[in-house]
C-alpha positions as CSV (number, residue, x, y, z in Angstrom):
1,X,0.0,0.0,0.0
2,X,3.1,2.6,1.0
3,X,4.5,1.6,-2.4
4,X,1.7,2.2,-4.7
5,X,0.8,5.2,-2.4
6,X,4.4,6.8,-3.1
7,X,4.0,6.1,-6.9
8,X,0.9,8.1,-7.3
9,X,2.1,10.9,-5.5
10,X,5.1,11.0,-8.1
11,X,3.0,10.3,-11.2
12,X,0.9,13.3,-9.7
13,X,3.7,15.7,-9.5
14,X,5.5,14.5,-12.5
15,X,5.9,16.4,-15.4
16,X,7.1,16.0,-18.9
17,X,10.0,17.7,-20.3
18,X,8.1,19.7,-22.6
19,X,6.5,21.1,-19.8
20,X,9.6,22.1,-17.7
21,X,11.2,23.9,-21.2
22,X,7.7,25.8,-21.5
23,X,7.8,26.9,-18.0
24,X,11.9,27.9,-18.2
25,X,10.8,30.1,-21.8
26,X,7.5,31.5,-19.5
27,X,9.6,32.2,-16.8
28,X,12.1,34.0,-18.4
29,X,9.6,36.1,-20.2
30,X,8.0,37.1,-17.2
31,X,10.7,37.8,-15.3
32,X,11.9,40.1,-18.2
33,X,9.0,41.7,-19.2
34,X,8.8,43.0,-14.7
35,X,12.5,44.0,-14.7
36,X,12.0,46.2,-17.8
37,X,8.7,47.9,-15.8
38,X,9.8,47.9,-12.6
39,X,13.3,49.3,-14.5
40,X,10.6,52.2,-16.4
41,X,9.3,52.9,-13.2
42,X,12.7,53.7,-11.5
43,X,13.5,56.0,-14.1
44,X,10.0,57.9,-14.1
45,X,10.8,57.9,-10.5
46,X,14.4,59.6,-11.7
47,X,12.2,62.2,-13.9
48,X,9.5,63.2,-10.7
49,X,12.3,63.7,-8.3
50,X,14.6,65.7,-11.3
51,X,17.7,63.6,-11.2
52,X,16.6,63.5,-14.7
53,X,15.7,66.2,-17.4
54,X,12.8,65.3,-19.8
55,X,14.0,65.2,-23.4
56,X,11.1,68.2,-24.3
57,X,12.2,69.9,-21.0
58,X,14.9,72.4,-23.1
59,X,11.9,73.6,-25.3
60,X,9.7,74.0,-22.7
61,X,12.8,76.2,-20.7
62,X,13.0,78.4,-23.9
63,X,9.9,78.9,-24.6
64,X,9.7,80.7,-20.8
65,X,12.4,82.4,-21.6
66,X,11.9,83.3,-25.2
67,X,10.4,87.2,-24.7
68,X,13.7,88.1,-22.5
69,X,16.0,87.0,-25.2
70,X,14.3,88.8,-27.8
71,X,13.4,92.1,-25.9
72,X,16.2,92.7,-23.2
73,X,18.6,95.8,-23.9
74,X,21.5,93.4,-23.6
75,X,21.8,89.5,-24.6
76,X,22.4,87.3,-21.9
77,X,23.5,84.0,-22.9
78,X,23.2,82.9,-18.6
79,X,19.7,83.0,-19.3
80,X,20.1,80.1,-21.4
81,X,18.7,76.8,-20.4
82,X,21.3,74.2,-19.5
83,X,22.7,71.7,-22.0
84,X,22.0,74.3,-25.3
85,X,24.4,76.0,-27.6
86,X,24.2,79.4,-28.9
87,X,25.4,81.7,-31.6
88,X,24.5,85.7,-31.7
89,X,25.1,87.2,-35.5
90,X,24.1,90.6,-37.0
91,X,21.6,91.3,-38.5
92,X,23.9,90.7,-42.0
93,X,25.0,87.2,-40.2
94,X,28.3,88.5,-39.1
95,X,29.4,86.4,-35.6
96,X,29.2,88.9,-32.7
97,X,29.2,86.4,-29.7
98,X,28.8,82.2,-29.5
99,X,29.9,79.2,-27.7
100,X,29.6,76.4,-30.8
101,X,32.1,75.0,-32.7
102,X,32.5,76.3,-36.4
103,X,30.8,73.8,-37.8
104,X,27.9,73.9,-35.8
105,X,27.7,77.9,-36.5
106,X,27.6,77.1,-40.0
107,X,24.7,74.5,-39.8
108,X,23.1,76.8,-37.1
109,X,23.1,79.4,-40.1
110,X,22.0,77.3,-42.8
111,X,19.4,75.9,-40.4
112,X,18.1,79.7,-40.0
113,X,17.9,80.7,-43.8
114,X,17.1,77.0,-45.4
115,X,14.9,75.6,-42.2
116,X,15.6,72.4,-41.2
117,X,18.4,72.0,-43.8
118,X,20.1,68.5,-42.9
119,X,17.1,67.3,-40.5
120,X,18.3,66.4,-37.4
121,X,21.7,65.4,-37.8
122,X,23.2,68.1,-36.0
123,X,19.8,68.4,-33.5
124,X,17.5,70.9,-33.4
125,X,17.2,74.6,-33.5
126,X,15.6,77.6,-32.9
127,X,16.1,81.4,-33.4
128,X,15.0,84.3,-31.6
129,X,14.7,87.7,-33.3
130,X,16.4,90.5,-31.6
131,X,16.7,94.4,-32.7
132,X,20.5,94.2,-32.8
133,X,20.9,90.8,-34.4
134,X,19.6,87.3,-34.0
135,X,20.3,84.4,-31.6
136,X,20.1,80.9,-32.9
137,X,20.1,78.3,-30.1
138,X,21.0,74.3,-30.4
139,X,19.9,71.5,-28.3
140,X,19.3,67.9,-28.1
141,X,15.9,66.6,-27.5
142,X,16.8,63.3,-25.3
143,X,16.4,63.1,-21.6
144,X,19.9,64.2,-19.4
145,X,20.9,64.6,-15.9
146,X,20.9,67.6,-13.6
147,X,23.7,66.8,-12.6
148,X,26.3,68.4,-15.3
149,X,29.1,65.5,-14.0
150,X,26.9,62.6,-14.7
151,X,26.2,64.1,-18.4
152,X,29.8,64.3,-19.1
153,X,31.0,60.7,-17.4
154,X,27.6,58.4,-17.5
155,X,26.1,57.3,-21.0
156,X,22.6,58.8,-22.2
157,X,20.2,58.6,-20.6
158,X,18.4,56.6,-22.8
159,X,20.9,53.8,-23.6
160,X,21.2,54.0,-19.5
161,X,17.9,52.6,-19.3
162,X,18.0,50.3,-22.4
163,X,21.1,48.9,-20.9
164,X,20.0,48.5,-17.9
165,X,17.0,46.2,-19.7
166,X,19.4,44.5,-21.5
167,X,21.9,43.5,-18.4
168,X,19.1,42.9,-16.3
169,X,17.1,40.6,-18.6
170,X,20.8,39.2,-19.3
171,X,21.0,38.6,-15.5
172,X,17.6,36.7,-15.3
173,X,18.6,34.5,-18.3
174,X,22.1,33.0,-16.9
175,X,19.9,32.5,-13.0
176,X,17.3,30.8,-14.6
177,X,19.6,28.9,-16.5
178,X,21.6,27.7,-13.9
179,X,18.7,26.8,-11.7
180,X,16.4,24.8,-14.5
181,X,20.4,23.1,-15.5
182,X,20.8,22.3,-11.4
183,X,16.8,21.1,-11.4
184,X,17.8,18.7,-14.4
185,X,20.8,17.4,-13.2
186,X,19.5,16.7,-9.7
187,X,17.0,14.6,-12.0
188,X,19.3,13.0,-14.1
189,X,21.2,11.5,-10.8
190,X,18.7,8.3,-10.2
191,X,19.5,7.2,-14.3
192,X,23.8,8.0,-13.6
193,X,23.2,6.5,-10.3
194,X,21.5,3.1,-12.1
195,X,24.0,3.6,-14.6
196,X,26.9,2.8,-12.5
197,X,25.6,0.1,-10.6
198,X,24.6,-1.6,-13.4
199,X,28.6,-1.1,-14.9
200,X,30.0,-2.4,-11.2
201,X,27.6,-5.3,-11.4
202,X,26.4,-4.5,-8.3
203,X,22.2,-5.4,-9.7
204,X,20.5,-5.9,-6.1
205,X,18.9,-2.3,-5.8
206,X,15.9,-0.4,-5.8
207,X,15.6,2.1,-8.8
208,X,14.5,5.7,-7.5
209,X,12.2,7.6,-9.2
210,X,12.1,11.1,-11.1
211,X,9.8,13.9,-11.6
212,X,10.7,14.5,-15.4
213,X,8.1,11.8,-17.1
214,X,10.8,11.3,-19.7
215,X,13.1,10.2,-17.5
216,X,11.1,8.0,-15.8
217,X,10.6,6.3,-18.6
218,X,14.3,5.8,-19.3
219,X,14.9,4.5,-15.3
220,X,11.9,1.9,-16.4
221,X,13.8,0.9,-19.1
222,X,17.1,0.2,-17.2
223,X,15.3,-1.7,-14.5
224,X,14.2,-3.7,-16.9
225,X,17.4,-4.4,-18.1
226,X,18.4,-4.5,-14.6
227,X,16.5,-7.0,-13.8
228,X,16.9,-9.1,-17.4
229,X,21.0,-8.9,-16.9
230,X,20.4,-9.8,-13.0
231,X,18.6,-13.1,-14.1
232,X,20.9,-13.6,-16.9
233,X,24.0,-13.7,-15.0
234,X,22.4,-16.0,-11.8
235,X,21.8,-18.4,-14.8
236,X,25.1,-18.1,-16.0
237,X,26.7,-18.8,-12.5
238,X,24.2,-21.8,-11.8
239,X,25.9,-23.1,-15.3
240,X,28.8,-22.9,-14.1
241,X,28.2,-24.2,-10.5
242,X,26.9,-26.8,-12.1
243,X,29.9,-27.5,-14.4
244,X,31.8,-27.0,-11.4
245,X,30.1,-29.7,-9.6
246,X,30.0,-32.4,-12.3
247,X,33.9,-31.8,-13.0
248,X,34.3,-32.5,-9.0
249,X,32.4,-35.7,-9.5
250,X,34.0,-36.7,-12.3
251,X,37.8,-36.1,-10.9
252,X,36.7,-38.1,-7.4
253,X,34.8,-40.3,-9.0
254,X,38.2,-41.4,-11.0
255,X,40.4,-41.9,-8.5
256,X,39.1,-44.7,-7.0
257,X,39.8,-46.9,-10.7
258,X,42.7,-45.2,-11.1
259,X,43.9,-46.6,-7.3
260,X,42.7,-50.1,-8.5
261,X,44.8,-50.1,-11.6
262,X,47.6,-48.5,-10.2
263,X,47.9,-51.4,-7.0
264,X,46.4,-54.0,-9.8
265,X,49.4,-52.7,-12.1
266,X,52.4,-52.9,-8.9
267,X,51.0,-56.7,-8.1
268,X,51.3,-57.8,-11.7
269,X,54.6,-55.9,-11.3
270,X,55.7,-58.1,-8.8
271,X,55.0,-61.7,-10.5
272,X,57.0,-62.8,-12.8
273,X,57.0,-61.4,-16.5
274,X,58.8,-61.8,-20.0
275,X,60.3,-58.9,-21.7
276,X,57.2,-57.9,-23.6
277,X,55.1,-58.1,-20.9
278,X,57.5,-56.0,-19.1
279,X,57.3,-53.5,-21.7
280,X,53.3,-53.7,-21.6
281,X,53.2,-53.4,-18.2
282,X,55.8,-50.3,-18.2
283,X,53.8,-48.4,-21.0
284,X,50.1,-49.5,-18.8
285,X,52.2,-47.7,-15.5
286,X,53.3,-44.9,-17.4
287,X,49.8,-44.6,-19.2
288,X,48.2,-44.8,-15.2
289,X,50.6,-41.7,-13.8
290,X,49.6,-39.5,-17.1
291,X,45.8,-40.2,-16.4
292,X,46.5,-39.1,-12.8
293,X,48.6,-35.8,-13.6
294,X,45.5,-35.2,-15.7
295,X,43.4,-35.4,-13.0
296,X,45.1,-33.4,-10.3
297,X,45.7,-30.7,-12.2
298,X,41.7,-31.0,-13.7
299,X,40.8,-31.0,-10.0
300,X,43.3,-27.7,-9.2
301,X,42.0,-25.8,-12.1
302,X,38.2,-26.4,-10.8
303,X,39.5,-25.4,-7.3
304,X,40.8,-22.0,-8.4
305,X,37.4,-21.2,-10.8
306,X,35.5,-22.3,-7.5
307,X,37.5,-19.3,-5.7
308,X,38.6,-16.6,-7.5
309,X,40.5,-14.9,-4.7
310,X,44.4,-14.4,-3.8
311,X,46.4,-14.7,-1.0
312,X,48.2,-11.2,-2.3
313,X,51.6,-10.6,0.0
314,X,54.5,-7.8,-0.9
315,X,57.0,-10.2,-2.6
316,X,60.6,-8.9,-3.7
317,X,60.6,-9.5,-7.4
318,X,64.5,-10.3,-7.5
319,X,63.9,-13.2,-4.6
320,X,61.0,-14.8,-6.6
321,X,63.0,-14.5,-9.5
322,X,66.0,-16.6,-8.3
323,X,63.6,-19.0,-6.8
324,X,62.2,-19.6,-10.1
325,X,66.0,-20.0,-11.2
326,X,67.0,-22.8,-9.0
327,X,63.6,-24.8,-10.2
328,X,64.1,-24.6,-13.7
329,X,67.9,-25.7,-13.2
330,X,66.6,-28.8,-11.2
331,X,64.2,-29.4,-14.4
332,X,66.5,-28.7,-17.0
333,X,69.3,-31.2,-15.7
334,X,66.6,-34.1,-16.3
335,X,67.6,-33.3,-20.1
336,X,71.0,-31.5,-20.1
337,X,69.6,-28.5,-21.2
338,X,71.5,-25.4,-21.2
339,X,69.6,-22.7,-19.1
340,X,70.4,-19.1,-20.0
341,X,68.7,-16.7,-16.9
342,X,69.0,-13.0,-18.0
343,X,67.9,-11.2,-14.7
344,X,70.6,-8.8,-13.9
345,X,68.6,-5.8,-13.8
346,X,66.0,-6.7,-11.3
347,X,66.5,-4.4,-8.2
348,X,66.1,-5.6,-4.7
349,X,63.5,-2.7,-4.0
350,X,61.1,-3.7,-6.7
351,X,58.1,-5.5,-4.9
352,X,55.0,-7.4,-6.3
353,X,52.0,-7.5,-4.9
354,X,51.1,-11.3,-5.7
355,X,49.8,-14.7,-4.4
356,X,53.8,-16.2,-4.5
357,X,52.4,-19.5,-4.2
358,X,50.0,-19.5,-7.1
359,X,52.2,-17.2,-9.2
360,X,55.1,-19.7,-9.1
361,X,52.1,-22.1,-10.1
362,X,52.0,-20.0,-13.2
363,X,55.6,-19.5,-14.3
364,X,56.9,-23.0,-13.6
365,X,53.9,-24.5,-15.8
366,X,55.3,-22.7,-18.8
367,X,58.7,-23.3,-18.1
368,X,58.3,-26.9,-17.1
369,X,56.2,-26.8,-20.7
370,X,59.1,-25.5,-22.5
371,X,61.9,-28.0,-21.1
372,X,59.5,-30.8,-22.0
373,X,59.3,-29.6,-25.9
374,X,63.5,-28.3,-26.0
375,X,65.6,-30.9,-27.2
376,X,68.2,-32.7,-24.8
377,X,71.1,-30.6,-24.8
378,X,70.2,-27.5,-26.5
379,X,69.4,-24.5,-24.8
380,X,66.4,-22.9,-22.7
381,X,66.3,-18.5,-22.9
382,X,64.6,-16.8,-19.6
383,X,64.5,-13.0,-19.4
384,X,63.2,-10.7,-16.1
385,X,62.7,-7.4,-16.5
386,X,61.5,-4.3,-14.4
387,X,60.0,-2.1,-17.0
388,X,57.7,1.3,-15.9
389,X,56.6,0.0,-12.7
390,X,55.8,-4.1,-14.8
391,X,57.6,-7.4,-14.0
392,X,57.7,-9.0,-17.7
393,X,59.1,-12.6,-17.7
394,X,59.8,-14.2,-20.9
395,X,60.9,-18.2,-22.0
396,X,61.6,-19.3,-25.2
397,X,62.6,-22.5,-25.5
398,X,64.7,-24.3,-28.6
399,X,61.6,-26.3,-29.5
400,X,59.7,-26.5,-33.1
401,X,57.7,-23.5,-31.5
402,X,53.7,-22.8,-31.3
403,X,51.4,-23.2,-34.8
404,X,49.0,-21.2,-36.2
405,X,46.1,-22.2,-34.5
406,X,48.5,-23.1,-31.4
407,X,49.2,-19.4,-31.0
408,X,45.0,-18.7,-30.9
409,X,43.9,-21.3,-28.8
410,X,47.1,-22.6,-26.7
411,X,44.9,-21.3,-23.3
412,X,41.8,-22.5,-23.9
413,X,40.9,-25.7,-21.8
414,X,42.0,-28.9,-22.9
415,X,43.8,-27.4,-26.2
416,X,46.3,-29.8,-27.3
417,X,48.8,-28.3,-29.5
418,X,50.1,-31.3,-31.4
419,X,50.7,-29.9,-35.2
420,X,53.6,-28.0,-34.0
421,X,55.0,-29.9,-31.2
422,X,54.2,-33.8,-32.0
423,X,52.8,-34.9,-28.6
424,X,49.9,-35.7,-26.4
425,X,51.9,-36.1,-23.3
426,X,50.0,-33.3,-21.7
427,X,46.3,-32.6,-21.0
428,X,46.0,-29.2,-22.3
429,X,45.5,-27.3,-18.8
430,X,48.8,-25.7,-18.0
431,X,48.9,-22.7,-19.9
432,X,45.0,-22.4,-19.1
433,X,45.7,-22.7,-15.4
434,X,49.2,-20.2,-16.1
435,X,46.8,-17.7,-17.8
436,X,44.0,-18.1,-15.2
437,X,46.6,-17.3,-12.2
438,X,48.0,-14.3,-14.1
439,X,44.7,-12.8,-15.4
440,X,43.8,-13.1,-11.0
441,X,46.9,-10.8,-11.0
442,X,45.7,-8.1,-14.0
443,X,48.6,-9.0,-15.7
444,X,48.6,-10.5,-19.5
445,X,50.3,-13.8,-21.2
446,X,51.0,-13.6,-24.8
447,X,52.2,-16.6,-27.2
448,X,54.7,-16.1,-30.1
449,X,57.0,-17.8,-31.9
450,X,60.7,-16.3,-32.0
451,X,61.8,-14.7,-35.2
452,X,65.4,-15.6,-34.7
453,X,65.0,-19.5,-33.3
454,X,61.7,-20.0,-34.4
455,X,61.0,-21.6,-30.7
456,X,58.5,-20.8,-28.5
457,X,58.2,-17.9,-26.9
458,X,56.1,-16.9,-23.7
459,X,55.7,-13.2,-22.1
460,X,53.9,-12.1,-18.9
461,X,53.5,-9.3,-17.6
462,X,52.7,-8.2,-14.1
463,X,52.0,-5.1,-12.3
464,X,54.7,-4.1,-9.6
465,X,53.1,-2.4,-5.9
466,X,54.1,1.1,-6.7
467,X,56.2,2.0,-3.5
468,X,55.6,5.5,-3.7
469,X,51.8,5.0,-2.7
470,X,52.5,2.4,-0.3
């Protein structure tokens, strides 16, 4: 009931984005269209109080003062309203007094004896007729300040108040933006949230909900797929449980024949035989122990996909290297096999961060691998390196090397490579279980065949514990 209670109240208040994008282009309208009033306002404010002049407030000034210029015995240009220009010619238009530039004289004179010759570029004008000459008086019909400062150092009057429009509708726009941005994003975090889950795996959640209809429908579409992947993969892992389980059977399920032919195998041993039964009975032994390698290491490699977790410990690098040394020397002497170890260049301080144990696993598999395919007497190559902060370990061996289809599927389980290397004495698993271990590690194993020998050739690489951090 709280569920489907909580889901109505969020389909109530939900709301598409079409709507929001309406309401952003409303608001900001709105908003705009007030600041530009309440902005008209403040300057008819400006106007009533006279920190402003009207732009018809010159005209208005001469026209009060327009008998005194014409009649008084003496023109006084202090009678002059503020923020006008003057000139005073004869009655022949011969300059007896003025305060305009030349040019403006000029016009002022054309303006008088052509009316209104080049409109209103230069403003506007009028004349006064006087007995002793006439005065012709310039002026700018836009509003100004009283105060003569704020003419000189402010902009009009106008563009004041058009830029003030401007900058505050401006002001509204980047506010509104950033709060309808913020109100999306704040949306968008249950689908990132989902999102990221979903990308670590981690599929046992609730999906939240959103107001935005549109992304609702999006966060019903990933817990769909939530849910679909979440089923998917609990499939998948019975599968493999299941695999799992049978291979266990399987590998306990042979040892108990393999312990009756193997104590069947040592009485018949002991009785006595001719030379070819011998033999038989040497190749039925021999046949016996390779069954039962096969099934030790079938039984380790379904122990280590059972648990996928290390035992991780700081390991010196040049310590596991020489332990490594000393086992493939003990191996190689089985065949006379020449070992060549280039690990000079390992430093004591370089440290991995690795199960030792399971990583030795690993490396000896492929070296044990490659003594078995080099030819007595010839010669074995291992290389250790410390490379930008990676241990890289390489063996190539004097064999007839990996083939084509060696190279591709030499990991997989159970690959037998036996085009290139003409045997079957192995079961296919150590360079699965090698690759296994050193995937656990995040490192990487790669497969070649040498351009010089033409042998096998085996690189890992592993990541070193960066000291610096530690």
């Amino acid at each position: 009931m709280g569920d489907w209670l909580q889901v109505a109240l969020i389909k109530k208040r939900e709301h598409s984005l079409r709507t929001i994008l309406l309401s952003y282009v409303v608001s900001l309208t709105v908003l705009s269209v007030i600041s530009s009033l309440l902005i008209l306002y403040l300057f008819s404010l400006s106007f009533r109080f006279g920190v402003l002049i009207p732009a018809n407030q010159v005209e208005s000034d001469l026209s009060a003062v327009r008998s005194d210029i014409e009649t008084s015995k003496v023109f006084n240009p202090e009678i002059l309203p503020d923020g006008t220009s003057y000139v005073f010619l004869t009655r022949d238009f011969k300059l007896k007094k003025s305060n305009m530039p030349v040019n403006l004289q000029e016009e002022s004179l054309l303006n008088y004896q052509f009316k209104n010759a080049h409109g209103e570029k230069y403003g506007y004008f009028q004349s006064f007729e006087r007995s002793d000459g006439i005065v012709i008086v310039n002026y700018q019909l836009s509003p100004r300040y009283r105060n003569e400062w704020m003419n000189q150092h402010f902009p009009n009057a106008d563009l004041m108040m058009i830029g003030s429009m401007f900058v505050s509708i401006l002001i509204i726009f980047i506010i509104l933006t950033f709060y309808y941005a913020n109100k999306l994003s704040q949306q968008l975090k249950p689908i990132l949230r989902v999102t990221e889950k979903i990308s670590q795996q981690d599929l046992d959640f609730q999906t939240s909900q959103s107001t935005i209809k549109e992304f609702n429908q999006v966060l019903s579409g990933l817990d769909h797929m939530r849910i679909a992947l979440r089923e998917s993969l609990m499939e998948n892992w019975k599968a493999e449980q299941d695999k799992q389980n049978q291979i266990s059977a399987l590998t306990h399920d042979l040892k108990t024949p393999l312990t009756v032919a193997r104590g069947n195998a040592e009485l018949l041993a002991m009785t006595s035989l001719d030379e070819n039964q011998t033999d038989l009975l040497e190749h039925f032994q021999k046949g016996i122990a390779q069954v039962d390698t096969y099934v030790k290491e079938l039984s380790e490699l379904n122990k280590m996909s059972l648990k996928k977790t290390l035992t991780l410990e700081e390991v010196p690098a040049k310590e596991f290297v020489e332990d490594i040394y000393d086992q493939t020397l003990s191996l190689a002497q089985t065949k006379q096999i020449n070992v060549v170890f280039d690990k000079k260049e390992i430093a004591k301080e370089s440290i991995g961060n690795w199960d030792k144990s399971l990583l030795n696993r690993a490396i000896m598999n492929i070296v044990s691998n490659a003594v078995v395919h080099t030819p007595s007497g010839s010669q074995l190559l291992l290389t250790a390196r410390i490379e930008e902060d990676e241990f890289k370990f390489i063996c190539l061996d004097s064999g007839p090397g990996f083939s084509l289809e060696s190279l591709e599927n030499a990991t997989q389980l159970f690959y037998q490579e036996d085009k290139s290397r003409q045997s079957r004495n192995h079961s296919g698993l150590g360079l699965t279980i090698a690759n296994d271990i050193i995937r656990l590690h995040y490192g990487s194993l790669s497969l070649a065949n040498d351009n010089g020998t033409g042998g096998a050739k085996v690189t890992i690489i592993l990541p070193l514990l960066n000291t610096d951090d530690s």
